[in-house]
C-alpha positions as CSV (number, residue, x, y, z in Angstrom):
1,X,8.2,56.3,16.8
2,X,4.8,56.1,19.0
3,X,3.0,55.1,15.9
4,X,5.3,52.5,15.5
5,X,5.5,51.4,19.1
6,X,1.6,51.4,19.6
7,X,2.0,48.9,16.9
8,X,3.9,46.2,18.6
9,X,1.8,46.5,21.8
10,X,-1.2,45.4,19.5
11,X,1.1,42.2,18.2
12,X,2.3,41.5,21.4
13,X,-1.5,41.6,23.0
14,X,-2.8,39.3,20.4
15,X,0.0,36.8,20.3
16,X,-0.5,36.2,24.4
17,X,-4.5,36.0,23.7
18,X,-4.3,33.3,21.2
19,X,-1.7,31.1,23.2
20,X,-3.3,28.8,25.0
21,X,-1.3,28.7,27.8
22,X,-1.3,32.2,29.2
23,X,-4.9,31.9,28.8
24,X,-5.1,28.4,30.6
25,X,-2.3,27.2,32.7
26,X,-3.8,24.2,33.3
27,X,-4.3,23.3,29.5
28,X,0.0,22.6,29.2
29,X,1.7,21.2,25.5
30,X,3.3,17.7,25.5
31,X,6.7,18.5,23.6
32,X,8.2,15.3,21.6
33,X,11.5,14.4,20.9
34,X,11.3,12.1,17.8
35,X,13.5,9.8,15.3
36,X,12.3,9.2,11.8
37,X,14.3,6.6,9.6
38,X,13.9,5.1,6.3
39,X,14.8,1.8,6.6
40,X,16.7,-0.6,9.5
41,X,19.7,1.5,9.7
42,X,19.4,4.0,7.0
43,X,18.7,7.9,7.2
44,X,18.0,9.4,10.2
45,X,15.9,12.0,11.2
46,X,15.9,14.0,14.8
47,X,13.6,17.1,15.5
48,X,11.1,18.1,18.2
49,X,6.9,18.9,18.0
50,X,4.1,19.4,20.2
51,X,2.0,17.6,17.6
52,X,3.4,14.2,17.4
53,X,0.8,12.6,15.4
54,X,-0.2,16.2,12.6
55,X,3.9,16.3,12.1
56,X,3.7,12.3,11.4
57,X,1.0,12.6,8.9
58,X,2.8,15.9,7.1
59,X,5.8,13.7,7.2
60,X,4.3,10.4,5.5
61,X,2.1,12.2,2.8
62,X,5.4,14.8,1.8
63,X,3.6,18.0,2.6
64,X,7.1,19.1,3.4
65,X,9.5,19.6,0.8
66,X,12.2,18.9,3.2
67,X,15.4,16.5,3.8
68,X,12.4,13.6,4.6
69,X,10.8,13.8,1.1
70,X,14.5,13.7,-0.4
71,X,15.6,10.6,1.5
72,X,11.8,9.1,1.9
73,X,12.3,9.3,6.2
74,X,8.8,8.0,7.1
75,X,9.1,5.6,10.0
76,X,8.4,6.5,13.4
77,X,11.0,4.6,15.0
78,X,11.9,6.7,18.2
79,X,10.0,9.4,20.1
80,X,10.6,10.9,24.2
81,X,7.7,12.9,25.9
82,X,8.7,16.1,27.5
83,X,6.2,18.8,29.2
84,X,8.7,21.7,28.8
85,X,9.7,23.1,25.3
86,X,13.2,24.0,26.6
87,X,14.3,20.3,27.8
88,X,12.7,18.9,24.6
89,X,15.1,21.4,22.4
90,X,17.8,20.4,24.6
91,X,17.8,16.5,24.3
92,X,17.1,17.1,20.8
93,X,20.3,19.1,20.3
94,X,22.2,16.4,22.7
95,X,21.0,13.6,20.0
96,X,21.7,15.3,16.9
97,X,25.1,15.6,18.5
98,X,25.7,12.0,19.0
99,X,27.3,9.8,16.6
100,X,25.1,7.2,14.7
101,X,26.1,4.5,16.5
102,X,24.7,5.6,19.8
103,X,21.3,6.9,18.2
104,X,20.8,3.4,16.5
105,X,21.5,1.8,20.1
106,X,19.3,4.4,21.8
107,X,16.5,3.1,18.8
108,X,17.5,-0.7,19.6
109,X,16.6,0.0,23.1
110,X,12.8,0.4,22.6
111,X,12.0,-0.8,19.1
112,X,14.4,-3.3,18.2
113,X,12.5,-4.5,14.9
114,X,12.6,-0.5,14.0
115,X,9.0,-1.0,13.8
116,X,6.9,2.3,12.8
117,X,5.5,3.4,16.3
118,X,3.2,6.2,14.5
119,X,0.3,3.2,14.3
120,X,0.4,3.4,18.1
121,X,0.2,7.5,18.5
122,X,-3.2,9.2,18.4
């Protein structure tokens, strides 16, 4: 039991000395909120990242063998900026909740040509 505990003190030790937070508060994540689509209208696609721009790229060139390489969900077409990990998950939840309808009007609101808006993300 103390050989077993002294081993999750080590894990716990070195997962709060690689995060960068605890080791600079000052250094915070940006958490996105993000909608990928195929086309005008078509699929949708609703998760949350702290790296925008690396979970574009994995998206676009299919290094996920997820529900985007099934249905081709490329295009940025939506993404929300949040500081805290917590409110990102919970707007995510709240818009995977909502009925199409509302997340294509919620789309229309800042991209009403569905452009892709990962040309404009660094």
């Amino acid at each position: 039991m103390k050989r077993l505990w002294k081993r999750y003190e080590i894990i716990y030790a070195l997962a709060f000395r690689r995060s960068d937070v605890y080791q600079n508060p000052y250094k915070a994540k940006m958490w996105y909120v993000y909608i990928l689509s195929s086309k005008k209208n078509w699929t949708l696609y609703v998760w949350v990242t702290s790296d925008l721009y690396r979970r574009i790229t994995e998206h676009k060139k299919w290094f996920i063998d997820w529900f985007t390489k099934k249905y081709k969900v490329t295009i940025l077409v939506y993404y929300e900026k949040y500081d805290n990990i917590m409110d990102a998950i919970t707007r995510e939840k709240q818009i995977k909740n909502w009925r199409r309808k509302w997340k294509i009007n919620q789309i229309e609101l800042v991209n009403k040509e569905w452009v892709d808006l990962s040309v404009d993300i660094e």
